[in-house]
C-alpha positions in Angstrom: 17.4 1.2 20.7 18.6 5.0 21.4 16.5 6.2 18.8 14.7 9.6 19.1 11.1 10.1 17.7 10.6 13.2 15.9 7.4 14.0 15.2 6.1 16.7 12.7 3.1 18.9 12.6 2.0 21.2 9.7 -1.3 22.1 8.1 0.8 22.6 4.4 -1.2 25.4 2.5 1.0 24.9 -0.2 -0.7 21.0 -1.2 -4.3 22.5 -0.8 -6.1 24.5 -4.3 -8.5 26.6 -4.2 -12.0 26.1 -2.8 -10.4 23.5 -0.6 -10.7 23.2 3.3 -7.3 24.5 4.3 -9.2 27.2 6.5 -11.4 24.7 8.3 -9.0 21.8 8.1 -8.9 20.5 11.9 -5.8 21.5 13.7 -6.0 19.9 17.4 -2.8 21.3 18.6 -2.7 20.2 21.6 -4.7 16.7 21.7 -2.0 16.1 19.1 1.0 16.6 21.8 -1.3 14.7 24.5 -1.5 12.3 22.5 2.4 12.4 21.3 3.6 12.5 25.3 1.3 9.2 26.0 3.2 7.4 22.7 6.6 8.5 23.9 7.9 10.8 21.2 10.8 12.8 22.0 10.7 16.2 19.9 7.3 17.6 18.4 8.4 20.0 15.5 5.5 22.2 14.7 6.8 25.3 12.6 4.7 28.1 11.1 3.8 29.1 7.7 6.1 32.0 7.7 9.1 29.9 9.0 8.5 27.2 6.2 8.0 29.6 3.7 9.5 32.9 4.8 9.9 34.4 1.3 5.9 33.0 0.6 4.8 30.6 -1.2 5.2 32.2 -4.9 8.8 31.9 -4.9 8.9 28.8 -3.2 11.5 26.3 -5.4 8.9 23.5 -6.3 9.8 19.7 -6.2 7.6 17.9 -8.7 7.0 13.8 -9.3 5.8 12.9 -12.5 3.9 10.6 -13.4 3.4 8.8 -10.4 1.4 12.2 -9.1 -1.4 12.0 -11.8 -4.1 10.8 -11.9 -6.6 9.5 -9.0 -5.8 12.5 -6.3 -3.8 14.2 -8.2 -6.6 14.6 -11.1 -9.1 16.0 -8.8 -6.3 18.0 -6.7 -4.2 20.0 -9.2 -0.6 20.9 -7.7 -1.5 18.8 -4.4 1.7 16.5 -5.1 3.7 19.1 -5.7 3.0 21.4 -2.5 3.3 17.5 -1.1 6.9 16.3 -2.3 8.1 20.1 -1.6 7.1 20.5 2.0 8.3 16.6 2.8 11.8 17.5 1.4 11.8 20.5 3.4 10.9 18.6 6.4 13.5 16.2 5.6 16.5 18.5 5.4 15.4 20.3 8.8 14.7 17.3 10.9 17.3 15.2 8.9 15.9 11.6 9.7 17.4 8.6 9.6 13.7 6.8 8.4 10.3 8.6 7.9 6.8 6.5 8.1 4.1 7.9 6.1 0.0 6.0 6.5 -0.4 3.6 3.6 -4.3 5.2 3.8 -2.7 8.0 1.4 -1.4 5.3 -0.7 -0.2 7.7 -3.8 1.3 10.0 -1.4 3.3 7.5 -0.2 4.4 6.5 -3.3 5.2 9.6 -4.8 7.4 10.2 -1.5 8.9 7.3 -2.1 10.0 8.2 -5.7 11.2 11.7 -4.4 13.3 9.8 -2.1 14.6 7.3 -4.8 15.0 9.8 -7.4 16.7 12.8 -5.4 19.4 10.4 -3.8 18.1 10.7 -0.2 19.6 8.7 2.3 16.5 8.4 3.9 14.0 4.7 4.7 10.5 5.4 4.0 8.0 2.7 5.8 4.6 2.7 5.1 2.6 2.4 8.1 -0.4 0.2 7.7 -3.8 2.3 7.7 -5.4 2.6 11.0 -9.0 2.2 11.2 -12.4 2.4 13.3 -14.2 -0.5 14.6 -16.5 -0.6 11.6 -13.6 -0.4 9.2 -13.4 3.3 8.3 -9.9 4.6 7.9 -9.2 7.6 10.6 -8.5 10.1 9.1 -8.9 14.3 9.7 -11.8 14.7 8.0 -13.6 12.2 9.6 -14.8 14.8 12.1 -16.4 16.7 8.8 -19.4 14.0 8.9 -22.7 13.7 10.2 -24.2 11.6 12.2 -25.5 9.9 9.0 -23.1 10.2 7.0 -20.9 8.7 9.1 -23.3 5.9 10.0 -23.0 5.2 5.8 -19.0 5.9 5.7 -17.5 2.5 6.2 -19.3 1.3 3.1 -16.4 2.6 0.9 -13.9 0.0 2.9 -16.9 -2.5 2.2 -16.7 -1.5 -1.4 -13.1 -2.2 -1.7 -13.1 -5.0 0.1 -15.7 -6.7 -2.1 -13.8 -5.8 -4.9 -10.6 -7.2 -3.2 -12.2 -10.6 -2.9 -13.7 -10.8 -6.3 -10.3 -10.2 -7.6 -8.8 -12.9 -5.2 -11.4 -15.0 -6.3 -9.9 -14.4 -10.1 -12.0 -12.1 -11.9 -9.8 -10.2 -14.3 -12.9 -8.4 -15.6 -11.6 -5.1 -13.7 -14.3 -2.5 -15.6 -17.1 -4.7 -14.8 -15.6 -5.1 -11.0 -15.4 -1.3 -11.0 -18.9 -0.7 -11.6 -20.4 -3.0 -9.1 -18.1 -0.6 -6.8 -19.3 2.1 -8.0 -22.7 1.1 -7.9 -21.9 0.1 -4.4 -21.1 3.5 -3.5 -23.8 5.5 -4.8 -27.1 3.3 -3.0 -24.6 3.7 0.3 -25.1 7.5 -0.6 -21.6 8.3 -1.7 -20.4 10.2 -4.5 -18.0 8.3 -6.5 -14.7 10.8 -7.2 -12.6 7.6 -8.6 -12.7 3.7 -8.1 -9.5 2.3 -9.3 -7.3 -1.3 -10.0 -4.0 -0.1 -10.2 -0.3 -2.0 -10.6 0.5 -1.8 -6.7 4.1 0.2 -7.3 3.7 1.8 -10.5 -0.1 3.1 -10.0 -0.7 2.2 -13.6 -4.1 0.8 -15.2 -3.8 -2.5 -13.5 -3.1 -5.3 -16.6 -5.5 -9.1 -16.2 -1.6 -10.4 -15.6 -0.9 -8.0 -12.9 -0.3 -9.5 -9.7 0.7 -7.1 -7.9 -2.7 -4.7 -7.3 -3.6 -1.7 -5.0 -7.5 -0.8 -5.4 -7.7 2.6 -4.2 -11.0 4.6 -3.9 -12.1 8.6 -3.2 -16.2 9.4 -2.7 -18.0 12.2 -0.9 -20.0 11.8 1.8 -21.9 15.4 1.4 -19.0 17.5 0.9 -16.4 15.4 3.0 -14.2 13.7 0.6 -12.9 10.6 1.5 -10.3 7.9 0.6 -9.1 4.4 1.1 -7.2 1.7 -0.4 -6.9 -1.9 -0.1 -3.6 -3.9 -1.7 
């Protein structure tokens, strides 16, 4: 199709708070670009800190999405949105793409990009890229490597959790707090510890309505201290 593949790589210290794993967070480098040669992508853009932010981080101009950034991550991660929609737009006006494709697994991310997008007048596609996941159902994900042998072992049971709720929804229950609670309930005997379990309107990420038809259930837990998330729509 002549199309070029621009990949971009950046551990954003502007979207983490404090007390959270920005110093640990895993940055593989170059199993990343092994990876990116073997998938055919033309141009790896990996800047620095001080080239995204030469003037630091203080002064930065801040892009902010209401609304659509409170609530479920952005509760338990104050500012994460923020540092998220200003780096992206950032990335956008350096790389100027055509289309971007952002993981549905970070389902509010994706739709407060989305919003940025709409909202800012960018002439610029967002796809959602379906989540990718492990045999046993866990989304991949980062932090994954974070986990015991254990915890891992117990980690798929929050994409169990979803999915029962998913079905008991398709199955038309309507009763979403009592659904919630046999989640949650789910969670904690598979050892988790619940951060949120929610039934939200799929584009606006409201409190999901018995009418609704359009539903994302999205879920965060810790395994230990490894928080993890997932969604099912």
């Amino acid at each position: 199709t002549g199309a070029v593949v621009v990949v971009s790589i950046f551990v954003n210290p502007l979207q983490f708070g404090a007390g959270e794993d920005l110093d640990k967070y895993p940055r593989t480098l170059a199993a990343d670009q092994e990876t990116l040669l073997q998938a055919g992508c033309h141009l790896l853009f990996a800047p620095t800190v001080e080239e995204m932010y030469p003037d630091g981080m203080t002064v930065q101009t801040r892009v902010s999405v209401p609304q659509l950034s409170e609530g479920l991550c952005g509760a338990s991660r104050p500012g994460h949105f923020e540092g998220v929609a200003t780096v992206v737009s950032k990335l956008f006006n350096m790389v100027q793409p055509d289309l971007a494709v952002f993981g549905e697994k970070d389902y509010q991310q994706l739709a407060v990009i989305r919003a940025m997008v709409r909202d800012l007048n960018m002439t610029i596609q967002i796809i959602g890229e379906p989540t990718v996941r492990a045999e046993d159902g866990l989304a991949l994900s980062s932090r994954n490597g974070y986990l015991t042998t254990e915890q891992r072992a117990a980690a798929p049971a929050l994409y169990q959790a979803l999915g029962q709720l998913a079905e008991g929804i398709r199955r038309g229950r309507r009763d979403f707090a009592a659904l919630l609670d046999e989640g949650q309930a789910q969670l904690v005997a598979a050892g988790f510890r619940p951060d949120y379990l929610e039934v939200r309107h799929a584009l606006t990420l409201k409190p999901a309505q018995p009418d609704d038809r359009d539903l994302v259930i999205l879920g965060a837990a810790y395994q230990g201290s490894t928080r993890l998330i997932d969604n099912l729509y």
